[in-house]
Structures are given as C-alpha cells and as structure tokens.
C-alpha distance (Angstrom), angle and dihedral (degrees) to the residues before:
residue distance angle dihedral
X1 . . .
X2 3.54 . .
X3 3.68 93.3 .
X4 4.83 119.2 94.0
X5 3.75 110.9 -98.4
X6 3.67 94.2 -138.0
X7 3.84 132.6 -175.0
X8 3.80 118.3 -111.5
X9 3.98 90.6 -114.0
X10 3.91 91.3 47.1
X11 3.81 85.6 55.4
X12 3.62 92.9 56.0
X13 3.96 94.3 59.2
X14 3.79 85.1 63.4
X15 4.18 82.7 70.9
X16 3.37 122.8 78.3
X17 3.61 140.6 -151.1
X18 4.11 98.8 -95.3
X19 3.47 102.0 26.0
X20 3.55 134.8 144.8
X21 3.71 117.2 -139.7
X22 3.46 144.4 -162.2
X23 3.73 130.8 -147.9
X24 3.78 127.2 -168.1
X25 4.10 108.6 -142.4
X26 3.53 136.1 97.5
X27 4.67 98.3 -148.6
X28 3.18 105.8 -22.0
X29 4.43 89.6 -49.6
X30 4.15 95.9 123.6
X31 4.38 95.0 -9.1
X32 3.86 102.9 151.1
X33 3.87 103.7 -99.3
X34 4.43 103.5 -159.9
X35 3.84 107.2 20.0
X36 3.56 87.6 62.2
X37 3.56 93.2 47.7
X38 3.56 98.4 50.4
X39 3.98 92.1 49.7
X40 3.24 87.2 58.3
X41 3.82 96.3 53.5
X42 4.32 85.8 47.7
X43 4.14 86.3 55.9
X44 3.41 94.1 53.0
X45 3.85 91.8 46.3
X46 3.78 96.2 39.9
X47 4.40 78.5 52.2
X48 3.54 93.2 50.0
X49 3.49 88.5 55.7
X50 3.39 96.7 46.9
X51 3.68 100.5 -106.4
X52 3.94 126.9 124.3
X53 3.50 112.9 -112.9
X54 4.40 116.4 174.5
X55 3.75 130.9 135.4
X56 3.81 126.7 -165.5
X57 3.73 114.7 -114.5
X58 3.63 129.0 -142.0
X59 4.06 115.8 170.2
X60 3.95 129.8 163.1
X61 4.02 81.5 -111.0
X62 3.51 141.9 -64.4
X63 3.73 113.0 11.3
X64 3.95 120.9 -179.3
X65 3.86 142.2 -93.5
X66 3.72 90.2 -81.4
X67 4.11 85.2 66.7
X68 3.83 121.2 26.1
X69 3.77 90.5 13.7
X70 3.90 95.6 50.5
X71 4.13 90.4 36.3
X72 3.85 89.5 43.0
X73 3.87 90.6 50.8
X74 3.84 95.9 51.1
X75 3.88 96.2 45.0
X76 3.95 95.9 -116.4
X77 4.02 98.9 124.4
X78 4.17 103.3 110.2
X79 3.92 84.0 177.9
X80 3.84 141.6 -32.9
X81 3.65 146.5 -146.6
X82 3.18 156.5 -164.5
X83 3.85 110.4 16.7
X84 3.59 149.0 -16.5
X85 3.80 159.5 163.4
X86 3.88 103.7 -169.8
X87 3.67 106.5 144.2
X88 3.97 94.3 -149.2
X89 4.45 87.1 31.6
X90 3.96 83.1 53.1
X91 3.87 94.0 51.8
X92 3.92 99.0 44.2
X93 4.04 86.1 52.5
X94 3.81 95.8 55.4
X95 4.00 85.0 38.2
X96 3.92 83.0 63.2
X97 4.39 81.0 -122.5
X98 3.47 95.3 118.8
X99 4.06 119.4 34.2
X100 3.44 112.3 -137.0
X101 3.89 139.8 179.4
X102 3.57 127.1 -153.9
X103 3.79 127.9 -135.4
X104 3.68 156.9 -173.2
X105 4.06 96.1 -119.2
X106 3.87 96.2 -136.7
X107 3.75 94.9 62.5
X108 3.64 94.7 53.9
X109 4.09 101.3 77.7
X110 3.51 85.3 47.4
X111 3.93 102.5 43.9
X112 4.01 84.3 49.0
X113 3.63 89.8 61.2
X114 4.35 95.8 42.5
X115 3.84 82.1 63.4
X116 3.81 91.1 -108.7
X117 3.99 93.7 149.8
X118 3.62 104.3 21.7
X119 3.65 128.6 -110.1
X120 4.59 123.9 -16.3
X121 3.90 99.5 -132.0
X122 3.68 94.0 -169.1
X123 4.14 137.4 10.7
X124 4.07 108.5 -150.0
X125 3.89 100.3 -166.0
X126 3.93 137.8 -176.7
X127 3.55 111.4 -131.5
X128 4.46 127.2 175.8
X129 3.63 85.1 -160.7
X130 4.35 141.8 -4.1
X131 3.64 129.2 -175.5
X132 3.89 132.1 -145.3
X133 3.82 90.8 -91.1
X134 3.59 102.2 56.4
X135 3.62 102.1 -93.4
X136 4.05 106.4 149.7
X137 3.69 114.1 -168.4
X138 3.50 102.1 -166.5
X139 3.80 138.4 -153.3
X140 3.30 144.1 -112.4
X141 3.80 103.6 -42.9
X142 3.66 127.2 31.4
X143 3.53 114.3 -167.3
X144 3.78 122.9 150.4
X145 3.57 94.1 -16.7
X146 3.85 103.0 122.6
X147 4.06 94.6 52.6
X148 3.42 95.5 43.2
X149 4.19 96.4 49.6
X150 3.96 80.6 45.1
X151 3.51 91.8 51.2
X152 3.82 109.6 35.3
X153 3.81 124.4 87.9
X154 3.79 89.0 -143.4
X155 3.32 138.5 40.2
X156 4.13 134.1 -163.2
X157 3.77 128.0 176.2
X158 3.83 144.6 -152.3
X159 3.21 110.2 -135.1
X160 4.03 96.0 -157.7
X161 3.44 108.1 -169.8
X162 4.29 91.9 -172.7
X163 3.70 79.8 72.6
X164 4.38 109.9 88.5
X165 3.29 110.5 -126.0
X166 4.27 82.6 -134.4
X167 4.00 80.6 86.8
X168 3.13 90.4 91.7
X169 3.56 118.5 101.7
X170 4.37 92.4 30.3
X171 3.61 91.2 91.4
X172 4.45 129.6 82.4
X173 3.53 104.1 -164.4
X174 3.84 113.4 -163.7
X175 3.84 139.0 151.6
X176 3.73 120.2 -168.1
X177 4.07 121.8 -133.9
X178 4.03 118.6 -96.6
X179 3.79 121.1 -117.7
X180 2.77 130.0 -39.7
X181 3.99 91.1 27.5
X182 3.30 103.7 47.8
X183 3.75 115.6 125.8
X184 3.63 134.2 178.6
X185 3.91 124.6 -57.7
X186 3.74 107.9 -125.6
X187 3.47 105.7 -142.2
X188 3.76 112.2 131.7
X189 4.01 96.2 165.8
X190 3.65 139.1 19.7
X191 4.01 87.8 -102.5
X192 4.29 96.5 52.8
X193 3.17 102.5 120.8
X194 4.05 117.0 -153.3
X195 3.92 117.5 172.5
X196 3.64 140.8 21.0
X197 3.37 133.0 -61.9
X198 3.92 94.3 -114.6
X199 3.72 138.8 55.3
X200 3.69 97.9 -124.8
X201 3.73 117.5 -157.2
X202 4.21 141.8 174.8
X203 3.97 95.1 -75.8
X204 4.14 77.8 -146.1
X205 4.01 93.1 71.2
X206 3.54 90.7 54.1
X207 4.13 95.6 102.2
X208 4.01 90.2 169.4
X209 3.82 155.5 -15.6
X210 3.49 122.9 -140.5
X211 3.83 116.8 -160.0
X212 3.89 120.0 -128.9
X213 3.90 148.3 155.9
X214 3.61 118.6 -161.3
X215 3.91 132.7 133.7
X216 3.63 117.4 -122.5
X217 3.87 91.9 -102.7
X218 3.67 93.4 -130.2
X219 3.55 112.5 156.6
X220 3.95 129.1 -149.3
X221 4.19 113.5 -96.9
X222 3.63 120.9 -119.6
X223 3.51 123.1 -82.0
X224 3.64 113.3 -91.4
X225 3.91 112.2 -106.8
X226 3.55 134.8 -156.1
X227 3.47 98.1 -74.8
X228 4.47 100.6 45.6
X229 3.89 80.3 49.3
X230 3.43 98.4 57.5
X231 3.50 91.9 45.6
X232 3.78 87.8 53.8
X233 3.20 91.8 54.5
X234 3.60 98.1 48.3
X235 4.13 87.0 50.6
X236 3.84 86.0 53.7
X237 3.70 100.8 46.6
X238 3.74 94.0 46.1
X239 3.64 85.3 57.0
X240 3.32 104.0 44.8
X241 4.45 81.7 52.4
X242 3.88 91.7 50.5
X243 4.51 85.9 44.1
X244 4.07 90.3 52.4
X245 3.89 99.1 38.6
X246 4.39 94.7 40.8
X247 3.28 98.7 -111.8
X248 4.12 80.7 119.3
X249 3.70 117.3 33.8
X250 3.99 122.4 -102.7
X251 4.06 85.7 -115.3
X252 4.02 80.3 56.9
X253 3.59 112.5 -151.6
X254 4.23 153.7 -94.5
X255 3.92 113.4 -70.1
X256 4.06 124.2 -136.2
X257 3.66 108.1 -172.5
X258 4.17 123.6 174.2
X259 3.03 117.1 -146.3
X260 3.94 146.4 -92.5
X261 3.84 140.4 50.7
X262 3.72 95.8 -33.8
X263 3.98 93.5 48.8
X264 3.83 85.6 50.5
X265 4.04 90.6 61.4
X266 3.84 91.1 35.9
X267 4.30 89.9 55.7
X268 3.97 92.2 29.2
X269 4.50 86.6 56.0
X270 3.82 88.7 45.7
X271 3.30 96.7 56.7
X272 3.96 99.5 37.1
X273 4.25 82.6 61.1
X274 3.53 119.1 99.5
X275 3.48 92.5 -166.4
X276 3.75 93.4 53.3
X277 4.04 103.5 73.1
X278 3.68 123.0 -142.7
X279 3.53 112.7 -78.0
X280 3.84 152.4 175.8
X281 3.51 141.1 -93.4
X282 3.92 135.5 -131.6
X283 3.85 106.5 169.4
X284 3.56 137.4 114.7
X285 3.62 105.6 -109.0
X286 4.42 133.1 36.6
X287 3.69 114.5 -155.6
X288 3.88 129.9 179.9
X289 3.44 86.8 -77.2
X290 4.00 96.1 65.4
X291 3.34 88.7 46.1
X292 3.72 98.7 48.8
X293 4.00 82.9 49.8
X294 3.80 88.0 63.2
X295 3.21 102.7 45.7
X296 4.26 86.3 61.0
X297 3.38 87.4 48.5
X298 3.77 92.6 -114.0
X299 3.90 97.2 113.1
X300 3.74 110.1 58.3
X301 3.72 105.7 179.4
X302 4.39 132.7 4.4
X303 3.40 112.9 -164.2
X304 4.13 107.2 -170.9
X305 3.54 153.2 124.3
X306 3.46 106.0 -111.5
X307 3.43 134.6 34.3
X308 3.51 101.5 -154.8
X309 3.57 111.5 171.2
X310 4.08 132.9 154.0
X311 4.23 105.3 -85.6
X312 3.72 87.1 -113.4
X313 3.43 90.6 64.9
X314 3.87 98.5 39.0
X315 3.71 81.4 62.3
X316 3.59 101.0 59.0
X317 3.32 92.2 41.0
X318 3.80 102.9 51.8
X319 3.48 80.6 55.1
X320 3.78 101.3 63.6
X321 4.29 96.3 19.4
X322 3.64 89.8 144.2
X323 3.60 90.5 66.5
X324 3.57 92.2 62.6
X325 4.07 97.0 37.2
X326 3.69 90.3 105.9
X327 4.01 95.2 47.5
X328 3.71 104.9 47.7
X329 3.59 136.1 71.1
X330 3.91 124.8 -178.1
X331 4.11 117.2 -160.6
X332 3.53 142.9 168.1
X333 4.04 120.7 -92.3
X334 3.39 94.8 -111.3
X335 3.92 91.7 57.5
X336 3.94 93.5 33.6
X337 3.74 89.1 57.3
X338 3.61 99.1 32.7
X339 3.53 105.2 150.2
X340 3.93 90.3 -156.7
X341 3.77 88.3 61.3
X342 3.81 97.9 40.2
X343 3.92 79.3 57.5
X344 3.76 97.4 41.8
X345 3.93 97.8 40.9
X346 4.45 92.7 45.7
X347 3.62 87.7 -126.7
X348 4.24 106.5 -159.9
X349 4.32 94.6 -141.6
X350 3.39 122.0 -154.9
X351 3.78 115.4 -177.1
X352 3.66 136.9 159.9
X353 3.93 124.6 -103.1
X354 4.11 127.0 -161.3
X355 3.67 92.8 -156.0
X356 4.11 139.0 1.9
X357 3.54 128.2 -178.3
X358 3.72 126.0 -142.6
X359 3.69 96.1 -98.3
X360 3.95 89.3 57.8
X361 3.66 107.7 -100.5
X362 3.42 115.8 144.7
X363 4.09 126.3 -139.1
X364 4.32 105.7 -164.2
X365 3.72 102.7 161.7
X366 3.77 118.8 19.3
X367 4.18 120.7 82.6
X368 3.94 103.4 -146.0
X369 3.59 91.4 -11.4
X370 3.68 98.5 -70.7
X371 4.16 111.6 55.0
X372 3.88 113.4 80.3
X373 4.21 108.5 -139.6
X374 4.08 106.7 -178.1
X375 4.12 109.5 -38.1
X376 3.64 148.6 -103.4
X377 4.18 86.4 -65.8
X378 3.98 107.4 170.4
X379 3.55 101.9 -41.0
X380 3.87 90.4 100.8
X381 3.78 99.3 50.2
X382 4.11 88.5 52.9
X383 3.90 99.8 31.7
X384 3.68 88.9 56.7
X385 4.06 105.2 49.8
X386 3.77 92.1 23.6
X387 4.07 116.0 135.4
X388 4.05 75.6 -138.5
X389 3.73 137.3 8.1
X390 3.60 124.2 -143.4
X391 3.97 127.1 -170.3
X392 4.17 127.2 -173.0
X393 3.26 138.9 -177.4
X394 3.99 135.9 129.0
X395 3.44 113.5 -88.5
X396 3.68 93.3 -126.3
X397 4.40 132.1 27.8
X398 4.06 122.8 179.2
X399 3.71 89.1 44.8
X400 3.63 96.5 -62.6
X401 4.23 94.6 -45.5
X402 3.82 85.6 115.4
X403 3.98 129.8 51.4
X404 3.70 115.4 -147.3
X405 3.78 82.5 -162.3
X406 4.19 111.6 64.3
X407 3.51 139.8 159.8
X408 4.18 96.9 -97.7
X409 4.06 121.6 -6.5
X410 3.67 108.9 -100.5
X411 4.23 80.6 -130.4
X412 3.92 124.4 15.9
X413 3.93 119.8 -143.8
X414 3.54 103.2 158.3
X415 3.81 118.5 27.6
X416 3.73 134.0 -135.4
X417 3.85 81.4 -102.9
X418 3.48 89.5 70.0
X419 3.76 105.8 33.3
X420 3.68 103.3 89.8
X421 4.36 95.4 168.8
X422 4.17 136.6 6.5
X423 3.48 118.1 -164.1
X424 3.99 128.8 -172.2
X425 3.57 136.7 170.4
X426 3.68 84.9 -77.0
X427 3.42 102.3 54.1
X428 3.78 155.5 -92.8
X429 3.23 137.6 -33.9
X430 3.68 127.3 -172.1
X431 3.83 121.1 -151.7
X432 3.54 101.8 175.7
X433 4.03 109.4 123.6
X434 3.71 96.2 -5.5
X435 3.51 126.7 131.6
X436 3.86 119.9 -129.0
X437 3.61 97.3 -97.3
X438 3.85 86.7 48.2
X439 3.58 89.4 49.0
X440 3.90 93.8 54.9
X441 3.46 93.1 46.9
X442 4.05 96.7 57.9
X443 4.20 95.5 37.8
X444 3.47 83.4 54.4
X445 3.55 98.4 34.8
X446 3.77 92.1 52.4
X447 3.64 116.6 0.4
X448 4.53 99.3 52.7
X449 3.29 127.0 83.4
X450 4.41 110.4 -100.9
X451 4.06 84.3 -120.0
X452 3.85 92.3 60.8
X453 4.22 98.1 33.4
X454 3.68 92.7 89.0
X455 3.66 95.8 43.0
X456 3.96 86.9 47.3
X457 3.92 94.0 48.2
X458 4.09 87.7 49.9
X459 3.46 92.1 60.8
X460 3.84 97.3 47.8
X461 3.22 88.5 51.9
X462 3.72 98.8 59.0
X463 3.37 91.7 64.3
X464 4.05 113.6 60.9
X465 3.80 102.9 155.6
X466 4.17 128.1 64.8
X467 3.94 132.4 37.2
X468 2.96 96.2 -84.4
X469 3.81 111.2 40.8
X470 3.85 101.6 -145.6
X471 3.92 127.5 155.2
X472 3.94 102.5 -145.7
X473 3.72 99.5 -167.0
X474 3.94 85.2 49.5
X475 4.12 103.3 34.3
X476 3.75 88.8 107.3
X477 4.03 109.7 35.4
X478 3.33 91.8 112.3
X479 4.05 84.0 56.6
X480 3.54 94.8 38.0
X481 3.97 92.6 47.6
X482 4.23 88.6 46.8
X483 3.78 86.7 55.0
X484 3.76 97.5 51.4
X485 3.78 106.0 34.0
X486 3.62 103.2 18.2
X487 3.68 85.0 -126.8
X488 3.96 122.3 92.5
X489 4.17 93.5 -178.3
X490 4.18 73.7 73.7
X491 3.85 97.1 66.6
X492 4.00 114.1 113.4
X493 3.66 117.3 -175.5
C-alpha cells in the first residue's frame, strides 16, 4: 500500500481547532469508528489546557455514539447538521451548547458544493478496501462521502477490516453536474445502475489510513407490540384496498420506509399479505426487516444508502453477500433521496410523525414545539414528490397523557399539502381531495385515540367560520395543558 498506516491519535493531529469536517456514513452504516474517538480525547486535552478545540460537522445523517456522542461529550461540536439521534448531541442542541441546523438530507451534497457553508477541510471516510490509485470501496453506508472527498483538502481513512472485502461491487457511486450542467439522472428503476462501484479520489489527499475492526454496533429494534402491529396491519390493508380498486397500479409500486419499530410492523404486514405482491424498495435506509423480506422472496430489490442492519445480521450476511449481489444497491444521499427520482419512480412513502393535527399537518422533529429530538432526515424529500404519502404513529404515548393527534402541531415539517394519508392503530384516514373540515373530521374520526375524540370534536366546533376552522386563543391547549399538568386528557376548552 502506498498509503501511512497511522494510529487513530496521530490521525487526529491532522484536525484542527476550527475545522469543518466531513464524515462518510449514513446511521452509524460506514460512520468512522476511532478517528472520531481520538478527536474527541485531543478536545478534551486541548480544554484542559485551556485551549479551544471544535470542528464543524457535516455527516450524511445520524452517525453513532463513537461520533456525535463521543464529540458531544467532550465539548468539540462548533456546529452540526443535518440529522441526528445522539442522546448527549440531542441535549447540548436544545441546551443552545451546540448550534445546529436542520435539513432535508438530499440537499446537503449539493448545498456543500454551492458554497453554502464554506470550505470541507478534511473528509474522514470508512473504507473495506482502497487501492494505490484512490479507488475507495466503501462500506456499509454511503452518505455524503463523494462531495466531501471532492471537496476536502485532506483526506484520512479507516481501514475496517470487519468489513469483507466481497463489498465491493454493492455500491453505484454517482454525483450529478452543478448548474448550469446538470442533466437528467437516468434512473428508470430501483435496479439502474449509474456509476462505479468506488468513490475514486486524488491518491495525493490521502494523508493516512488507520487500521480497524469493529461492527457497526447496531442493535436489534424492539419487538413490535400490539399497538405497531396493528398499525402494520392497517398500512397493509389500506394498500392492498388502493392495489384492488387502482388507486395503485397492478405492477404496484417502489417502497420508502423510515426506520424503527413501527417501520418493522409496516414491512413485516406487507409482506405477510397475499394480496400485496412482492415488491421493491427505493428508500434511504434497509434494516433486518428488508432483509428478512428477501430472504421470503417477498422483497425483490432495495435500492439505499445504508445498510443498516443489527450486527447479528451483518454477520450472516457478510457471510453469504453474493446471495444478495443481485438485490441490493448502495448510493449516495443525494441520489437515495433524489427528489427527481422519488417523483419519477412513484415511490409509496411511509414515514413516521411525532405529532399531526386534525387538519393534516405534520410535526417530525420538535417535542412541544420547542425541543429538537433527531431531524427532518429524508422524510421531506419523499413525502413531498411521493405518488402517495403515508404517516404513522400511535395515537397516544405516556400512557395516554399525550395525544399524537392535536388541534395544530406545536412545529410543522411537512404540510397538509403534502400529507396525502395518517394511519394509527385505529385506523385510516384518507386526505386525498378533502377539504380541511373534511380532513378533521376523518383524523379524528379514525386516526385519535376514543379518550381524546370528544375533546378534539369540542374544539372544531368552536370555530364555525373560515377555511380552516381554527380557534387561535385555543390552537395549543392541548400543549399548554401537557406543559402544566403533564396530562393533556386534562385540557377543557
């Protein structure tokens, strides 16, 4: 190799106080698992000694413990964007520590390169395997990667020998022109391949390559319980309706799916219903789920940018990868999430909401309106262009103190223009050419919990004149009442 074997800590000198840096990874699927470790041991020195020590961070979205956790910990975070789910990274944000800005994760590649944020001082990147001329065959997530090589001055790698070299070959790396070049992506079906199957870089920017071999650390979700399952279920059966009366075409049509518990149900009822036939994905992220799909035969083809299943599964797997050669695809963000081809393809996008109100509006990110939990992730870029828009959550959480259905979201990400359906354990309702009256009546007709439909109804009905029938001195009660009691089955109107 003509590349420096380099220690972790040795790495970290190569970052400087002010930096901005940027990480390949897409969750904590191919995050850098030592470098990031060891700069956070040099901030805490560098503090101790009474020297400032904080880089800017730029990933493809959330990483793992080992990054925003261990940065977060040791104070070195100057800013960061676009999305995360750090525990001690989420409570520096809403501590106003650590600034951060939130956004839709196709338009960050892209923003990077418009000059939006200023220069990338130095790419840290997972690889399972480079050669002498700069060919980087990545891991398990992609992210950012490409634009951030491109950009950055520097470049260091981990070398992570976990990863099988038999990787190789899974990924399409491709980067679209900037205005005014920019010409059409040609990706007709999830399968279309595009690029090359490295991220190929100047061999001269690569300043280092540490050696490592660690798993991913991602852990198996929870079981589903009674109430994801039913909203699986739900999911599934409203499909299957749309499939037999045309609202979806006989072909059906490319899954998104977020992640987590409830996306587990959502995939698990799919593919448990005969009259739903196998299908493909188009998302932005496989779990075990996906993969369990495939092995039943049910899931045909997941095109995605991170792989981002439990280490047990990783591990069978990598040990039979070419039996899923011809079913996986692994892309950057910006090509994941490519509006264009969320658009192009008719993507069906089910995503996961905090909060919506009965007039459809959809809250994602913001805890009472005010206290950030991960970010807006992908579920704008597929929400928006989607042939159809999906949104879950139960109806209830903190054993029925809090209403997932309210009056107004405490923090709109995705408006009722974009909110075609909401489903709950209770049911389905469908937006689609309803006015917002109409609307309110079938979220809270079949989406709220029975507890808070009467509550719900009472404030509609305070309200009889304008399109949209809102009380403005009463919008948030249910809010306000959480806030003061801890209880929002307490609000009176």
């Amino acid at each position: 190799m003509r590349y420096n074997i380099i220690t972790a800590e040795e790495a970290a000198m190569y970052v400087n106080h002010n930096d901005n840096v940027g990480f390949s990874g897409f969750t904590a699927s191919g995050t850098p698992k030592v470098i990031t470790v060891a700069i956070a041991n040099r901030a805490e020195a560098e503090h101790a000694a009474g020297r400032p020590f904080q880089i800017g961070i730029f990933t493809g979205a959330s990483t793992s413990d080992r990054l925003d956790g261990a940065l977060a910990r040791a104070k070195a975070i100057k800013f960061r964007t676009p999305y995360q789910s750090s525990v001690d990274l989420r409570a520096a944000i809403n501590a106003g520590e650590v600034p951060y800005f939130d956004m839709h994760l196709s338009e960050l590649a892209p923003k990077l390169r418009y000059n939006y944020f200023g220069k990338i001082d130095i790419a840290i990147i997972e690889a399972s395997s480079i050669t002498d001329d700069g060919k980087i065959y990545l891991g398990t997530g992609v992210g950012i990667a490409p634009t951030v090589c491109q950009m950055a001055d520097k470049i260091l790698i981990e070398l992570n020998a976990h990863l099988p070299k038999e990787l190789a070959g899974f990924h399409d790396i491709y980067e679209p022109l900037d205005p005014p070049y920019r010409r059409e992506i040609p990706i007709y079906t999830p399968s279309d391949r595009i690029g090359t199957p490295y991220l190929q870089v100047d061999p001269n920017k690569i300043i280092g390559v540490v050696e490592t071999n660690l798993p991913d650390g991602t852990k198996e979700f929870d079981s589903v319980n009674e109430v994801t399952m039913k909203i699986g279920k739900n999911v599934s059966d409203f499909l299957a309706s749309q499939l037999a009366n045309g609202g979806i075409p006989k072909e059906f049509l490319p899954i998104q799916s977020g992640v987590g518990n409830i996306a587990n149900a959502v995939l698990s009822c799919m593919g448990d219903n005969p009259q739903i036939p196998p299908f493909q994905m188009y998302t932005e992220v496989v779990q075990d789920s996906v993969i369990d799909l495939m092995k039943k035969g049910r899931c045909t083809f997941a095109s995605t940018c991170s792989l981002n299943i439990s280490d047990s599964l990783a591990s069978e797997l990598f040990q039979d990868l070419d039996k899923y050669r011809d079913k996986l695809v692994l892309r950057p963000s910006e090509i994941s999430n490519h509006p264009g081809m969320v658009h192009r393809l008719g993507l069906i996008s089910i995503n996961t909401a905090l909060e919506v109100d009965i007039f459809g509006n959809v809250n994602s990110t913001h805890v009472v309106g005010t206290k950030m939990m991960n970010g807006i992730g992908g579920s704008g870029d597929f929400t928006r262009n989607a042939y159809m828009s999906i949104f879950t959550c139960p109806s209830v959480n903190k054993g029925g103190k809090i209403s997932a259905i309210v009056p107004m979201v405490s923090h709109t990400d995705h408006s009722e223009h974009s909110v075609r359906v909401v489903i709950t354990e209770w049911g389905v309702a469908d937006l689609r050419g309803k006015d917002p009256r109409q609307r309110a009546e079938a979220i809270i007709e079949n989406c709220a919990h029975p507890m808070y439909r009467p509550l719900l109804r009472q404030y509609l009905e305070k309200t009889a004149n304008g399109h949209i029938p809102h009380d403005l001195s009463s919008a948030f009660a249910f809010h306000e009442e959480f806030l003061r009691s801890g209880d929002m089955s307490q609000t009176t109107f």
